[in-house]
C-alpha positions in Angstrom: 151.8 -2.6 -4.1 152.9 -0.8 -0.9 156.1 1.6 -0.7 157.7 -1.2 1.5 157.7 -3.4 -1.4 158.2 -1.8 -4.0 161.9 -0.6 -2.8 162.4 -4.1 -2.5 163.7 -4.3 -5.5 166.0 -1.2 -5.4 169.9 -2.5 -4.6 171.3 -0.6 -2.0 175.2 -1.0 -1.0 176.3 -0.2 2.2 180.6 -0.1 2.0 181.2 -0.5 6.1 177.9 -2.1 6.7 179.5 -3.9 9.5 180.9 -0.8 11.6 179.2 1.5 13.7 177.4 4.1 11.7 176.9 1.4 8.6 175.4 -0.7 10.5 172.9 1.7 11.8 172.5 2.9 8.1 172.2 -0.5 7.1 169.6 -0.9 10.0 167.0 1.9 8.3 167.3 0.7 4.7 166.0 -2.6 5.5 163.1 -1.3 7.5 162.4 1.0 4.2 162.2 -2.3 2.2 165.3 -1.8 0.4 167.3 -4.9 -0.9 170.7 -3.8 1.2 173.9 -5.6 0.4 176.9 -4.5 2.2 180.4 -4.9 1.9 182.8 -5.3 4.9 186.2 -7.0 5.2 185.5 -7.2 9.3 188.6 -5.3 9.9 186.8 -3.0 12.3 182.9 -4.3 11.8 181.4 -7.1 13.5 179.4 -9.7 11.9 176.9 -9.2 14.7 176.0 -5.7 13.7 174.6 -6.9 10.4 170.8 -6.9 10.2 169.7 -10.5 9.2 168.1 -9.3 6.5 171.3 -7.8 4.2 173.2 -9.5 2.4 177.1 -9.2 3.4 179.7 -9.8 1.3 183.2 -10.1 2.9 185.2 -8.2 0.4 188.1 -5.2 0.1 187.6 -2.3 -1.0 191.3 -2.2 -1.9 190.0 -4.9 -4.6 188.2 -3.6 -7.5 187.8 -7.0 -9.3 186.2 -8.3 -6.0 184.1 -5.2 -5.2 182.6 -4.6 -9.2 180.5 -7.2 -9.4 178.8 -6.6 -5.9 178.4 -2.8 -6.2 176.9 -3.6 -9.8 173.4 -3.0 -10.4 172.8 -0.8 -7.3 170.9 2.5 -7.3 172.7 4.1 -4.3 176.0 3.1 -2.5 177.0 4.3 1.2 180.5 4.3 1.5 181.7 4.5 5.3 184.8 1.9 4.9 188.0 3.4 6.4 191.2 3.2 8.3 189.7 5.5 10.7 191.9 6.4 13.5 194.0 9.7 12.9 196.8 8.5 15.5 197.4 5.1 13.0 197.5 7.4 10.2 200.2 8.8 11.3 201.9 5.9 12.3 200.7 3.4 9.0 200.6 6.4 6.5 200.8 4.0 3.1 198.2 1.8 4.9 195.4 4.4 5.7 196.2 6.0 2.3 195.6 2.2 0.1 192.1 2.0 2.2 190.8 5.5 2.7 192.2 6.6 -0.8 192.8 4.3 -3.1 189.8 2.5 -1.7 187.6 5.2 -2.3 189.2 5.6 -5.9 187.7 1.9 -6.2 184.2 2.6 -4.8 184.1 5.3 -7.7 184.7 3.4 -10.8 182.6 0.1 -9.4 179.7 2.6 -9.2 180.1 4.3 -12.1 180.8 1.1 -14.0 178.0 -0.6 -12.5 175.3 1.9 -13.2 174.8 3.5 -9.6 173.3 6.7 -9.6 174.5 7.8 -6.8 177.6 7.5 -4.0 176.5 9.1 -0.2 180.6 9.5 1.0 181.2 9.4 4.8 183.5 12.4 4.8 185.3 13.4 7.6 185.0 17.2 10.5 188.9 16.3 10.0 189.1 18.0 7.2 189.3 20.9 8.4 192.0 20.5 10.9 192.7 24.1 13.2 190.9 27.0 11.9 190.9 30.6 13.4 187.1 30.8 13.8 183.9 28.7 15.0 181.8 26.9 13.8 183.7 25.4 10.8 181.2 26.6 7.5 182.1 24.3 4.2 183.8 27.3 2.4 186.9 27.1 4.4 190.2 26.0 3.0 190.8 22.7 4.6 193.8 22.2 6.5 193.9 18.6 7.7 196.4 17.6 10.5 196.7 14.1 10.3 197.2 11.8 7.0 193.8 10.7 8.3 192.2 14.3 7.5 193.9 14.7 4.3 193.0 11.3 3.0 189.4 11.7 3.6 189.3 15.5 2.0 190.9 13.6 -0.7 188.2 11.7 -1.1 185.9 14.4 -1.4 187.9 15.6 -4.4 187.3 12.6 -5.7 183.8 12.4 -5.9 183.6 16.1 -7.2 185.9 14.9 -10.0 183.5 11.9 -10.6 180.5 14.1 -10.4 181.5 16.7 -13.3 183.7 14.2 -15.9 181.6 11.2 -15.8 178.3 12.5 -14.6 178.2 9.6 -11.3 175.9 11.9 -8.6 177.7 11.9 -5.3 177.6 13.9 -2.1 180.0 14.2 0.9 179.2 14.6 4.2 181.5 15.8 7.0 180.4 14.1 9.8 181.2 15.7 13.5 182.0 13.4 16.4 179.5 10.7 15.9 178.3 8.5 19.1 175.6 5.9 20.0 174.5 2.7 20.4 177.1 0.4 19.1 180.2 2.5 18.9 183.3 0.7 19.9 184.9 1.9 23.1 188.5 1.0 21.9 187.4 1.9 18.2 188.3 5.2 16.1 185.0 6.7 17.1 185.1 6.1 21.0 186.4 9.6 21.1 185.7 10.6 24.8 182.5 9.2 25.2 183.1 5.6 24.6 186.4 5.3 26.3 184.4 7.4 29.4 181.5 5.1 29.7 184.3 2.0 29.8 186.1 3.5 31.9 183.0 4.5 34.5 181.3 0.6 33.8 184.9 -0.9 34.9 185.4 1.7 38.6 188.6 3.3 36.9 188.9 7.4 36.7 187.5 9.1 33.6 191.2 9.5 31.0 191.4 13.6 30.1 193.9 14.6 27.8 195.6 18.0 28.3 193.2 20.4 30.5 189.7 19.0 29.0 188.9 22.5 28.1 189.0 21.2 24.0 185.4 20.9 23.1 183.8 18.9 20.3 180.4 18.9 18.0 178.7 15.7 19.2 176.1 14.1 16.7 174.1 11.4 17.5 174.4 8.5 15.1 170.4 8.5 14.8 171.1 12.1 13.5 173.7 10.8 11.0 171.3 8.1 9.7 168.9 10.6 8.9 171.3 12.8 7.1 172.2 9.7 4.8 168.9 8.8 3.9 168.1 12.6 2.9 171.2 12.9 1.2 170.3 9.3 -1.3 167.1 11.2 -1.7 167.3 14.9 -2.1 166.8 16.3 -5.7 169.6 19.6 -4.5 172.9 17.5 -4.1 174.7 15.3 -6.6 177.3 17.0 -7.7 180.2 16.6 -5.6 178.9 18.7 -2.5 180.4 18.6 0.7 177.7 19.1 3.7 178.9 19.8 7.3 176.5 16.7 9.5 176.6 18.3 13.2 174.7 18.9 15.6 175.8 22.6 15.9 176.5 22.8 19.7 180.0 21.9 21.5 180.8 20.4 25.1 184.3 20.4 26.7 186.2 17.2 27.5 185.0 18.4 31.0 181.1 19.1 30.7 181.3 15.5 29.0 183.0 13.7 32.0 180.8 15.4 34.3 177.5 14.1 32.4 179.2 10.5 32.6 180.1 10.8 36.1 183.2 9.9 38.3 186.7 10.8 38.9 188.9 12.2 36.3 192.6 11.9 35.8 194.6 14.2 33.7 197.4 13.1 30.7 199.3 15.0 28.8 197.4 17.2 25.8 197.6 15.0 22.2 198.1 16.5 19.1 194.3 17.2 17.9 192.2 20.3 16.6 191.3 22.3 19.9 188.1 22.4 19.0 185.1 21.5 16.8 181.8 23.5 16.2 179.8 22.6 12.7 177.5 25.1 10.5 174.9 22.8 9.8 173.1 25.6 8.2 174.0 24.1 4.2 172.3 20.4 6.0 169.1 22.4 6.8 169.3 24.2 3.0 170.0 21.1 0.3 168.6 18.5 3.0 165.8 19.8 5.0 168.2 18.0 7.9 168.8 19.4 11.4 169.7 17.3 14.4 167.0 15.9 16.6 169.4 14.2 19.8 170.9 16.0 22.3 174.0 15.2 23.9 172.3 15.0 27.9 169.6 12.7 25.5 172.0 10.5 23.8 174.1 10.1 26.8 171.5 9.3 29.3 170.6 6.3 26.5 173.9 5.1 26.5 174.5 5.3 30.8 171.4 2.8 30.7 172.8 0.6 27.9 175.9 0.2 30.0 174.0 0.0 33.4 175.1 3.2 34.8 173.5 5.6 36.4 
């Protein structure tokens, strides 16, 4: 019996299989012959991301009676499901906190009810809000700006929690400005890049907030895939750890706009950490992960995707 096969019958769940990075993670479990079921209400996802071959299950993770039964029996869950945009958070705080917290809360006990061995958490660079020195290492005291950033560090607690009272193996990882194929250019993840590259495909000038000198840690979503799968299979995690995924190199607002190309035009700064820069060096130790796309790489990909040039 080949490798292929014999995953097969290993149940995988995938929580945001429908969405832009679960989709992608759903993507590589099925080509590792994995029997992948995911979970997605649709509120961000699209149906069209799912690979033929999962199983999806249109459920809430804000429903433990309807997620149990699904998540039971699985070796391995992937939860990505979120509210994910920091300015709703601020404006639907008691809404982002039922999904991203008590949802999370829900994920826990259906895993650790249903036998899963271990939870891969889609943390969240937000954590760590506006620290006085670069690049953000994992022993920093969070200081989350947003309900957003302090829902999804509360998450993390969570998991640590469920790691040392009940034993359920579970790792977080703090992902850094993800892009790729697939990300939404109106969604929580367009950051610069998707909302540049719409912007550029419809003739319009490229939307900078404040003076584009803020930079951000850019990870290709290939590169976040790969941290997942080493993270469901690494002997050194399990118990709650929390593992910066970036690629370990910033660009400003500007540098990005002029990769994409075009005119700019300037708005008023928005209230957001200045900048982002990750340590990946813990990734590299309990992983063996480092980041394979660069950002001139990933963004020349996506200029041809949206027929720019």
């Amino acid at each position: 019996m080949t490798k292929q096969n014999s995953n097969k019958k290993t149940k995988v769940v995938v929580i945001g299989g429908a969405g832009f990075i679960g989709s992608h993670i759903t993507d590589a479990l099925v080509k590792k012959g994995y029997d992948v079921h995911v979970i997605d209400n649709l509120s961000g996802g699209k149906r069209e991301n799912i690979n033929p071959e999962a199983v999806l299950h249109t459920a809430d993770i804000r429903n433990l009676a309807e997620i149990a039964p699904i998540v039971s029996g699985a070796k391995y869950v992937f939860h990505l499901a979120a509210l994910p945009r920091v300015q709703y958070s601020i404006e639907h705080p008691a809404e982002t906190h039922e999904v991203n917290v008590t949802g999370m809360l829900n994920v826990l006990i259906a895993s650790r009810e249903g036998g899963v061995k271990r939870v891969v958490y889609s943390a969240s660079s937000s954590a760590y809000g506006d620290q006085k020195t670069m690049p953000l290492v994992e022993t920093m005291t969070p200081m989350p700006k947003s309900p957003y950033g302090l829902q999804k560090y509360i998450g993390e607690e969570y998991c640590k929690v469920w790691s040392d009272i009940y034993g359920l193996e579970t790792v977080s990882l703090r992902y850094f400005n993800v892009y790729g194929p697939r990300l939404n250019p109106d969604g929580a993840y367009a950051l610069a890049i998707g909302k540049f590259l719409k912007q550029r495909k419809e003739g319009k000038p490229l939307t900078i907030w404040g003076d584009g000198s803020q930079t951000r840690d850019f990870t290709h979503v290939r590169d976040v895939v790969r941290a997942n799968l080493f993270a469901m299979e690494s002997k050194k995690v399990g118990k709650g750890e929390v593992i910066n995924i970036g690629a370990g190199k910033n660009f400003s607002v500007n540098e990005l706009a002029k990769l994409i190309g075009g005119p700019v035009r300037r708005e008023p700064p928005k209230i957001e950490p200045h900048d982002t820069l990750a340590d990946n060096s813990l990734a590299k130790k309990l992983l063996g992960w480092k980041p394979e796309v660069t950002l001139e790489e990933g963004i020349a990909e996506l200029k041809k995707l949206y027929g720019l040039k």
